[in-house]
C-alpha positions as CSV (number, residue, x, y, z in Angstrom):
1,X,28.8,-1.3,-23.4
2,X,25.3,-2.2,-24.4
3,X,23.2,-0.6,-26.1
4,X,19.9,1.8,-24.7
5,X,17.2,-0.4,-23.8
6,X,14.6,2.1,-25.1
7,X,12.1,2.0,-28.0
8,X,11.4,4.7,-30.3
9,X,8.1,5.5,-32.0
10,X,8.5,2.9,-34.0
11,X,9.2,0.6,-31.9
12,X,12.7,0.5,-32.9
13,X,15.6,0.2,-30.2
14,X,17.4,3.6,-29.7
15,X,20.9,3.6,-30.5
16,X,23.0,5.1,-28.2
17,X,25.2,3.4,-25.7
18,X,23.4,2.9,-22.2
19,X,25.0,4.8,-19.7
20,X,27.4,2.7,-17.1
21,X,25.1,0.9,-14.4
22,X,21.8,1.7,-16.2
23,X,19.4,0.5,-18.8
24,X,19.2,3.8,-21.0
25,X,21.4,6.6,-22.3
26,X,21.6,9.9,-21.5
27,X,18.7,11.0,-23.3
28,X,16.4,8.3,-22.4
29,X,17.3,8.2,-19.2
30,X,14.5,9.3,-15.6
31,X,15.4,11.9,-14.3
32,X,15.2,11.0,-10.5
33,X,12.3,13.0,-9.7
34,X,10.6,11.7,-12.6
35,X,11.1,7.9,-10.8
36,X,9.7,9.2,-7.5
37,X,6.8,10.4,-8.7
38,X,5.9,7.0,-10.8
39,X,6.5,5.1,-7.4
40,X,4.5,7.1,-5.5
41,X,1.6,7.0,-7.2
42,X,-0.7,4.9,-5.0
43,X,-3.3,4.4,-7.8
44,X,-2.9,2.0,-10.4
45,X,-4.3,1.6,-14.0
46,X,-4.4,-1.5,-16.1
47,X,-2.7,-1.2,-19.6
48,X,-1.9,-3.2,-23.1
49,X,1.0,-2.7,-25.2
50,X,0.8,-3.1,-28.8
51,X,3.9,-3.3,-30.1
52,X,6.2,-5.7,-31.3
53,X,9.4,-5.9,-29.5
54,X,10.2,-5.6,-26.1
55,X,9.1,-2.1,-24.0
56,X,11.4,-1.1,-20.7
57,X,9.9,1.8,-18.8
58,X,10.4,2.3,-15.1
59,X,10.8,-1.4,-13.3
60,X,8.3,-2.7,-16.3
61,X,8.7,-4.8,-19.1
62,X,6.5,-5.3,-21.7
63,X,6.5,-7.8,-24.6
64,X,4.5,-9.7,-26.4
65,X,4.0,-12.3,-24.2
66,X,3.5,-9.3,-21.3
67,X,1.0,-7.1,-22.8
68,X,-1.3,-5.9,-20.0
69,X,0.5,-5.3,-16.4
70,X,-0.8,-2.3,-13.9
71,X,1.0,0.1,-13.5
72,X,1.3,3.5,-11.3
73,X,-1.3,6.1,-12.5
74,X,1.0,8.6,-13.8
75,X,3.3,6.1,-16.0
76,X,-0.4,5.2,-17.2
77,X,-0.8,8.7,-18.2
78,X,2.7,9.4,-19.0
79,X,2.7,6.1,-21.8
80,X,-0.9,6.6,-23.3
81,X,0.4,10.1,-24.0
82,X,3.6,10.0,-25.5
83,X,3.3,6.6,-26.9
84,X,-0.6,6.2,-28.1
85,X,0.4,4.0,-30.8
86,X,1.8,1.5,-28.2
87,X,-0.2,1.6,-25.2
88,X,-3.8,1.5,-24.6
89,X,-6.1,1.1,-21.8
90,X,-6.4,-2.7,-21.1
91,X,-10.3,-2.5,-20.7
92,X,-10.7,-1.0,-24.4
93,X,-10.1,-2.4,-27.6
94,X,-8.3,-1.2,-30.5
């Protein structure tokens, strides 16, 4: 079984084993309503990851070949929020 394909604060791959025909464990995991409400979102917002590794959230990846994508306007929010020390507006620098 392979292993949850999401980062932890640090940056650092979680652990756990990815639940069967999905990407992330149980904790990581959307909830469903949670993945309607990112693809819903008909505005977008440009953003740049600043970490290391690779980043899966939602149907995006980031890397550091990938930093800046657009994404829905609530992941926007959802990322800068929980994640500040990854993700930044694309139009600012830090």
């Amino acid at each position: 079984m392979a292993r949850c394909q999401a980062l932890n604060k640090n940056g650092q791959q979680c652990g756990n084993q990815a639940l069967p025909d999905s990407l992330y464990c149980r904790v990581h995991q959307p909830k469903e309503e949670e993945k309607m409400v990112i693809i819903k979102g008909p505005r977008t917002v440009r953003i740049r990851y600043k970490g290391q590794g690779d980043y899966i959230v939602a149907s995006f990846t980031f890397s550091p070949s990938a930093r800046e994508q657009e994404v829905p306007e609530r992941l926007a929010e959802f990322l800068l929020d929980e994640e500040p020390e990854l993700f930044t507006l694309a139009d600012r620098e830090d």
